[in-house]
N, C-alpha and C positions, 0 to 999 in steps of 0.2 A: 431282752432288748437288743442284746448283741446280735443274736440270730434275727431278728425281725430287721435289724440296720445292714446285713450281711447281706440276705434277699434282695433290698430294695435295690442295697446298691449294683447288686451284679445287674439287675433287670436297667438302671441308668446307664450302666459299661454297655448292656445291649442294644440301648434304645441308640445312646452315642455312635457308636459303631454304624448304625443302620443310617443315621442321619436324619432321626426322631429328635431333633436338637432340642424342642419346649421341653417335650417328655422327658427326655435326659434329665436338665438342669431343674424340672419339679421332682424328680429323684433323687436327684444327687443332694438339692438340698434337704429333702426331707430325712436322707438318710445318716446327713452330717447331723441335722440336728438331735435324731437317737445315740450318734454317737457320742455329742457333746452332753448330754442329760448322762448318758454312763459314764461318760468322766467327771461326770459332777459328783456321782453317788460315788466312786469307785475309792478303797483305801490304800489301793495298792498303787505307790507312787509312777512305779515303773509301766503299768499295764493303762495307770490317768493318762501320760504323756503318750503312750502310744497311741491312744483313742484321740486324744487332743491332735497330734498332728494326723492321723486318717481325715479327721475330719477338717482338717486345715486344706488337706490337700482336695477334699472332693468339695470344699467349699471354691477355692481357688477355680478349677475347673469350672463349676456352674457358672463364676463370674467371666469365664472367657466365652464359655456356649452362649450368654448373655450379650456380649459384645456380639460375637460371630451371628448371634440371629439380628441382631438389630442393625447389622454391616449389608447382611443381605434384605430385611426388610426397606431399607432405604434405596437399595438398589432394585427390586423388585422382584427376586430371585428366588428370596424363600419360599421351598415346598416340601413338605415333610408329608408322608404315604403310609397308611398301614393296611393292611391284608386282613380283617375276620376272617376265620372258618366258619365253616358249616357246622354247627354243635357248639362252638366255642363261648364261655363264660368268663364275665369279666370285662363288658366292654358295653355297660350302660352308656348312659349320656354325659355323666359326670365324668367317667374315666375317658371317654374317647378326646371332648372335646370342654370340658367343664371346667380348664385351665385358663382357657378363652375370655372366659364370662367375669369379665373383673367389675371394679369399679367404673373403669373407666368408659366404659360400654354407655350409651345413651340408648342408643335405637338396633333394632334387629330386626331382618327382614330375611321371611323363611320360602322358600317357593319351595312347594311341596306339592305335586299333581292329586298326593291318595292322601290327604286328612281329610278323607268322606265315610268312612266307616266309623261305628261307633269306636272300635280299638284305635282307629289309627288318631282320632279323635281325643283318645286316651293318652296317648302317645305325644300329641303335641300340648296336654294337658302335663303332663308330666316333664315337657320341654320348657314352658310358662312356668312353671316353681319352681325349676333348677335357675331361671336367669333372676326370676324372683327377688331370689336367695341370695346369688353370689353378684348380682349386678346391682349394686348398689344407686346406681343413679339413672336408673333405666326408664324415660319415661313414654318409650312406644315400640309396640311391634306389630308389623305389614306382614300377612298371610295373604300370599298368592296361592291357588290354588283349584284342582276341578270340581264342578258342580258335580254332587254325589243325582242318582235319577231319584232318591227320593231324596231332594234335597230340600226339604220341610225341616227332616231332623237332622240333618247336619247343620241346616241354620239355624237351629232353637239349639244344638249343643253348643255351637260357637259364640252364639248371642250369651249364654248364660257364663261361660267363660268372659267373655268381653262386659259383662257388670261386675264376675270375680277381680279380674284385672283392675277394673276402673278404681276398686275399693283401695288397691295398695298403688293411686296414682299414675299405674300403666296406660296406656290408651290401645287395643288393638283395631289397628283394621283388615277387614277381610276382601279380600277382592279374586273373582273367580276369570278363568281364561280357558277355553275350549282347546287350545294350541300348546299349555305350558308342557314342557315332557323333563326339561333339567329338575336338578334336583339339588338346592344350597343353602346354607344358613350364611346372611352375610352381616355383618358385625361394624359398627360404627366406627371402628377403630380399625378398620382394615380387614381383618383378618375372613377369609373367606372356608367354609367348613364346606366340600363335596362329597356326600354319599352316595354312593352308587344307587342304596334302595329307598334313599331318603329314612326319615325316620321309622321307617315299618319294618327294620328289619330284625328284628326276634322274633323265633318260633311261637307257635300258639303255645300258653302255657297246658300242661298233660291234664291240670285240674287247678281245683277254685282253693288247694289248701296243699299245694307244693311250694317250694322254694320257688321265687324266680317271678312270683304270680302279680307281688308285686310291687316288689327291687327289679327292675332289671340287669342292675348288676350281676345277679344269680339269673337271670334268663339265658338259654341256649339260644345262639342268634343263627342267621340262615346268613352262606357267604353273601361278605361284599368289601367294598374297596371304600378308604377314604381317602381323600388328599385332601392337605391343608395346604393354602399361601396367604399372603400378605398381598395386597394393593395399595401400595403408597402412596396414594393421591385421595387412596377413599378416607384417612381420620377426620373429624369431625373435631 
């Protein structure tokens, strides 16, 4: 536990530094919390207090990166950027942007030019269970997007998606535009996610029974860029 708390938190010192401030302080607290679960177990009085105050201190910190992102969300300033590589694992949907998707979330609205293929289709299928999941009061999501040229079976994968959704109370709608070319997840509560390649950007998996095939957390992804901000006027 010690060593799994050590990891996290050097990768929180990293994310801090770079000015990954969310990522930071869901680090920094995940990491105080292993350390406080081994000061719970621990009998050695001297080695309890040391763990207790580590995690005092990277508890402390999370609550000022907390203050600081929400000094600049009100100002409209926050933007936090991360770089994929080419080949790079580790950077599903959960991990990039999955800290997003809270409660508080009602609506989301995705423009995405390529959920016309059946992967990519997969892809924003796999998008729909993550918000699912962690967005607990979520009751609709707007898909903009291009008409695939056989767009029969994009519209029978979507429609049967959009009576999944209906079941757990989501409503989606689909609406297609010949012009869109951006590419963003925007979020009820402000917060706005830019990918460079939209969600298609993992490599083809090598086969039907490797790693990665289907978590994409273990998928090798093809470079691209995200940036996140905050729009102040957009919470709901």
């Amino acid at each position: 536990m010690e060593s799994a708390a050590a990891y996290i938190l050097q990768r929180a010192v990293e994310k801090d530094k770079s000015e990954q401030y969310t990522m930071a302080k869901a680090l920094y607290e995940e990491g105080a919390a292993i350390l406080l679960q081994s000061a719970k177990d621990q009998k050695d009085k001297r080695t309890k207090n040391h763990y207790l105050a580590k995690a005092s201190e990277y508890i402390d910190r999370a609550e000022r990166i907390k203050a600081l992102i929400q000094e600049q969300k009100l100002s409209g300033t926050y933007k936090e950027s991360t770089k994929i590589e080419s080949g790079a694992v580790g950077y599903g949907y959960n991990s990039v942007f999955g800290r997003f998707l809270d409660a508080a979330v009602t609506q989301i609205k995705v423009e995405d030019p390529y959920i016309r293929a059946f992967h990519q289709c997969q892809n924003f299928l796999r998008f729909c269970e993550l918000a699912v999941q962690k967005c607990r009061s979520l009751s609709k999501i707007t898909l903009i997007t291009t008409s695939d040229p056989d767009k029969f079976n994009q519209m029978a994968r979507l429609d049967e998606l959009k009576k999944s959704l209906a079941s757990h109370l989501v409503t989606l709608e689909v609406s297609y535009s010949d012009t869109l070319h951006d590419r963003q997840i925007i979020l009820s509560t402000g917060w706005v996610i830019k990918i460079g390649r939209g969600l298609d950007y993992f490599r083809p998996p090598e086969g039907k029974m490797v790693l990665g095939y289907s978590d994409l957390e273990l998928r090798p992804c093809l470079e691209t860029t995200v940036d996140i901000y905050h729009k102040p006027n957009a919470e709901s």
